[in-house]
C-alpha positions in Angstrom: -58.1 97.7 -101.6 -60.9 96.1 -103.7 -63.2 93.8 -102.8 -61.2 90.7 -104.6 -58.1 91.9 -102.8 -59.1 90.0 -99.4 -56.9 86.5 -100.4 -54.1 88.4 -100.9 -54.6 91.2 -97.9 -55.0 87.9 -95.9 -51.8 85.9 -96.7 -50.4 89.2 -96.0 -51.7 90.7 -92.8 -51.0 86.4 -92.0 -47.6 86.7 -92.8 -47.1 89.4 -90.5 -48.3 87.5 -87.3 -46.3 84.6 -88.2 -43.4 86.8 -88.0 -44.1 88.5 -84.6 -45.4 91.8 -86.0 -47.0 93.6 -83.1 -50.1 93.4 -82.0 -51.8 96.7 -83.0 -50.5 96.5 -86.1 -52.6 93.8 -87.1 -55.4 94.5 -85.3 -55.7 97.8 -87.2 -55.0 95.4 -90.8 -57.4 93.0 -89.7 -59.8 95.8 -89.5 -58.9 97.5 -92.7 -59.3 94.1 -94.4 -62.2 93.2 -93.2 -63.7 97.1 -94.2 -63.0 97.3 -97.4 -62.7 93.4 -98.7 -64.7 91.4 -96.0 -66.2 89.8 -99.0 -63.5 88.0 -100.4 -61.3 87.3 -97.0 -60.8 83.5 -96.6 -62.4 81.6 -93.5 -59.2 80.5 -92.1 -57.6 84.3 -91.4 -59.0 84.9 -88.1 -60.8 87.8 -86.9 -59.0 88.5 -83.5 -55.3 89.0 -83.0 -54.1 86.3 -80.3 -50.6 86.6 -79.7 -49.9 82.1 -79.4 -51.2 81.6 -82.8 -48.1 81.1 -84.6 -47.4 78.5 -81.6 -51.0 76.9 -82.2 -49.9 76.7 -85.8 -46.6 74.3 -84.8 -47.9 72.4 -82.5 -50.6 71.4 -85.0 -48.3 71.3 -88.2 -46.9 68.1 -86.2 -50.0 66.2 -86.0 -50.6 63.5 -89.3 -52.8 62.0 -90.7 -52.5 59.4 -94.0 -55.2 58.3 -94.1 -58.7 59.8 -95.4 -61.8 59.6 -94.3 -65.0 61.7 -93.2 -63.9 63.2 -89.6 -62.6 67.2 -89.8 -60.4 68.5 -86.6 -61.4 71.7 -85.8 -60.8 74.6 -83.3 -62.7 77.1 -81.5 -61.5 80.4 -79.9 -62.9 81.0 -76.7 -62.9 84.0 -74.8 -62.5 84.4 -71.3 -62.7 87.8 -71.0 -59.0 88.3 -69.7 -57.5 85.3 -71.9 -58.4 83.4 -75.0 -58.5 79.9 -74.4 -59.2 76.8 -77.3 -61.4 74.4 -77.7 -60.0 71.1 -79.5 -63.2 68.8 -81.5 -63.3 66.6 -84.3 -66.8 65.5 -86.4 -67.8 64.6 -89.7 -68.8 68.1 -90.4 -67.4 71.0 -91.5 -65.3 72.9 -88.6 -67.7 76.3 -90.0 -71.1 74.0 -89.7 -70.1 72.4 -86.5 -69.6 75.5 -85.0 -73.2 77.0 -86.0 -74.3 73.8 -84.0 -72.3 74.6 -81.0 -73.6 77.9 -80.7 -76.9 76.9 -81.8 -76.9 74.4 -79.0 -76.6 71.5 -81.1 -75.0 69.0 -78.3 -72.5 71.7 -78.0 -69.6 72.2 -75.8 -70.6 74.4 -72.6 -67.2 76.1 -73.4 -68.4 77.0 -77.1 -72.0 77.5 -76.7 -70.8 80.1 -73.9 -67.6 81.1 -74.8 -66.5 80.3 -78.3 -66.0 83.7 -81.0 -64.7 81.8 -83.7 -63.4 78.9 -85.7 -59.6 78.8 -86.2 -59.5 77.1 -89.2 -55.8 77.9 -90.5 -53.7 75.4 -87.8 -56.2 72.7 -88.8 -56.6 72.7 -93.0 -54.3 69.5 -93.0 -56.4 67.5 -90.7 -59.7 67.3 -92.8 -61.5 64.4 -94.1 -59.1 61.9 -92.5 -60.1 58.1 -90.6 -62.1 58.5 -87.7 -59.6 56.4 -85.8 -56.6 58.7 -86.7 -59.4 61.9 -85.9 -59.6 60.7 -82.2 -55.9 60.1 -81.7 -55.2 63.4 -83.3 -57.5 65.3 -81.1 -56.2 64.6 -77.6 -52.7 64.3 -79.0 -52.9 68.4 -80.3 -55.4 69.3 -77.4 -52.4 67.7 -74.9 -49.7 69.4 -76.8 -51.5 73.2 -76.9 -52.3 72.8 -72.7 -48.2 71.9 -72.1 -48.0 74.9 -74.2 -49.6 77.4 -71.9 -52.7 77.4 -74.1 -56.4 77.3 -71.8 -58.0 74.2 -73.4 -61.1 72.9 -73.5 -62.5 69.6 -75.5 -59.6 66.5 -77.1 -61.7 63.9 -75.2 
């Protein structure tokens, strides 16, 4: 694999979770990829292999917004040493740069400044740039639909 190989090694390796692969079976992909075309991987293929994404996926493929705007949905996963957990936030900047200012302690989240490993960006592509109004609604409507999942959440004020 070459280093412009990582979009197509990611839709991929992607595929594979979606479907139920197991576990080890992507982590060892996800590490291949990320060896030889780390480059050139997307930012929404996540790093980690967490077994409910394809449910965080669903849930959030429900939640709609027509209208744009300047507020992004974004969310963070945080790890809790023996369980993953998410953290559900909306702002007008980019889920990447808003999570630099969590961790940076830029009026972070105690959850992300402490706990948070990376920005799941995938479940959330649809739910950019949309109305500030609609933003709000949308984050405690998906952060109450991922904790009657099962999911450990933190943020969807």
């Amino acid at each position: 694999m070459d280093e412009s190989d990582g979009l197509m090694g990611a839709h991929c390796i992607h595929e594979l979770w979606m479907r139920g692969e197991m576990s080890i079976n992507i982590e060892r992909a996800l590490e291949r990829l990320w060896a030889h075309a780390g480059n050139s991987v997307p930012e929404w293929l996540p790093m980690r292999y967490v077994d409910w994404l394809p449910t965080v996926y669903e849930i959030a493929s429900r939640c709609k917004s027509p209208a744009q705007g300047r507020t992004n949905i974004y969310l963070v996963l945080l790890d809790y040493g023996d369980q993953y957990g998410v953290y559900v936030g909306m702002s007008r900047y980019s889920p990447a740069q808003r999570f630099d200012q969590h961790k940076a302690g830029i009026r972070a989240a105690g959850s992300v400044l402490k706990r948070g490993i990376e920005v799941l960006t995938g479940p959330t592509l649809h739910l950019q740039h949309i109305k500030r109004s609609e933003a709000a609604r949308i984050e405690s409507q998906l952060a109450e639909a991922l904790a009657a999942a099962g999911l450990k959440v933190k943020g969807g004020h």
